[in-house]
N, C-alpha and C positions, 0 to 999 in steps of 0.2 A: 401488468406491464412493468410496475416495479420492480418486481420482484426479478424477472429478466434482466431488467438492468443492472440490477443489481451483482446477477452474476454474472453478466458482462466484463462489471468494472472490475470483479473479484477473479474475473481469469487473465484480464490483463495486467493489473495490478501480480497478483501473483508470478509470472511470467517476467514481469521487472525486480520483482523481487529475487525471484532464483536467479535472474543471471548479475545482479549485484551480489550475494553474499554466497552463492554456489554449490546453492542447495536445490537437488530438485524441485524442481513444481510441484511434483505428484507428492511432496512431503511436507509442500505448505498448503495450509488450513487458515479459513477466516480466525482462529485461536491459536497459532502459531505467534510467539512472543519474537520481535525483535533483537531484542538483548539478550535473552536468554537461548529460545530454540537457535536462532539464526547469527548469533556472535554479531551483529549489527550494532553498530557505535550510532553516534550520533551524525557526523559525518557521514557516514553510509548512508541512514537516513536520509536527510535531505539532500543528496544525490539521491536516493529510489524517489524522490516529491517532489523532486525536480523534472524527472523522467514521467512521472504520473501526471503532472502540470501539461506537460508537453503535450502528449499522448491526449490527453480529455481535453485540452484545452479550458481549465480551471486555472484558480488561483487560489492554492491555499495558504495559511496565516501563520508565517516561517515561526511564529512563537507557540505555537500548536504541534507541531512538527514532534519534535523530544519530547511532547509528552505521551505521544501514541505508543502504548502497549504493545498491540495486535495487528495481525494484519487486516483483519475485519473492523478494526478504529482507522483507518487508515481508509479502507472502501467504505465507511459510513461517511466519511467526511469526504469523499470525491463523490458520493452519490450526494449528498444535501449541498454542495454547491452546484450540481449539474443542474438540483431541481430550477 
């Protein structure tokens, strides 16, 4: 069941993610970097975890936010606050 959910959150998340920095879906991967793959600032960011918040109905720790890498750091922390 996890593990479902998991990619649940990694297809939605994804999906907010291409259409902030405008990069296909089908190009981001839970290992896709922020900064680097996807030209994503900081700003950008928390606009996509703003929209992710929204979307799952979490809360996540806007001081956490800038330090996330991946986009799979980013779906590991909306799947452990959904737990």
């Amino acid at each position: 069941m996890a593990e479902q959910n998991n990619a649940d959150v990694l297809s939605v998340v994804t999906q907010i993610v291409s259409e902030e920095s405008g990069v296909a879906a089908k190009d981001i991967t839970r290992d896709t970097t922020f900064a680097q793959d996807l030209d994503v600032d900081s700003l950008g960011l928390l606009t996509i975890a703003t929209q992710v918040e929204e979307r799952f109905d979490v809360a996540l720790d806007d001081s956490l936010i800038p330090t996330l890498p991946t986009v799979g750091a980013l779906v590991d922390l909306v799947t452990s606050k959904k737990a």
